[in-house]
C-alpha positions, 0 to 999 in steps of 0.5 A, spaced: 500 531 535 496 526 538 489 527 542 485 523 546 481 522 552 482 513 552 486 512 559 491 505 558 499 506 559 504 509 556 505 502 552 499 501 548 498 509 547 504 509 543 502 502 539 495 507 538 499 512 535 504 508 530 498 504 528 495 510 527 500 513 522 502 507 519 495 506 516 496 514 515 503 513 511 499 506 506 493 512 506 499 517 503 502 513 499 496 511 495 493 519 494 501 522 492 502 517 487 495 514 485 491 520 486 486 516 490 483 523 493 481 526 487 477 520 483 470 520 484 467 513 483 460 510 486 458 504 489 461 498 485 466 502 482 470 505 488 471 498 490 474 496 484 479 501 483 481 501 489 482 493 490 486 495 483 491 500 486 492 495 491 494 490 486 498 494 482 502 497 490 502 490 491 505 489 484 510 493 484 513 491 490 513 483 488 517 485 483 523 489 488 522 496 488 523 500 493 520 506 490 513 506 487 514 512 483 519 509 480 516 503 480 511 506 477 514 510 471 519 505 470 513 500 467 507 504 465 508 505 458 511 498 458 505 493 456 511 487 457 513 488 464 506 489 467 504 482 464 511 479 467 510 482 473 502 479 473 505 473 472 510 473 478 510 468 483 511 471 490 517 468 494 516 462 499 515 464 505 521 461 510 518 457 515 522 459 520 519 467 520 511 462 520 507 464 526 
């Protein structure tokens, strides 16, 4: 369910609620797999730790997999794998997909 009271049309309400729940999925992700929720960190540290979990979602992904959690167990008692997938140079971009 979706309230508000913004008048527009019906177009740009449903860009509104899919942009809502694409930040809502990103925000799902990082709690289920990460427990965002559950640290408790203050000032510098929160913004560290969530930056770092940012890289390491980012990471994962580079590297090809389509499950974090997967992704997750297959390299976190790998020391070996981290650091390759740290070295890992991203894909060029295609020109033609350039905006």
């Amino acid at each position: 369910m979706f309230l508000t009271s913004l008048r527009t049309t019906p177009e740009a309400l449903l860009r509104l609620v899919r942009d809502r729940w694409s930040i809502e999925g990103w925000h799902w992700i990082r709690d289920t797999q990460l427990h965002e929720d559950a640290h408790r960190y203050r000032g510098n540290g929160a913004g560290a730790m969530a930056t770092l979990r940012t890289a390491a979602l980012n990471l994962l992904r580079l590297a090809g997999f389509r499950s974090i959690r997967s992704g997750l167990q297959t390299v976190m008692h790998d020391i070996k794998a981290l650091l390759v997938m740290a070295r890992r140079q991203p894909e060029p971009a295609d020109p033609a997909l350039r905006l």
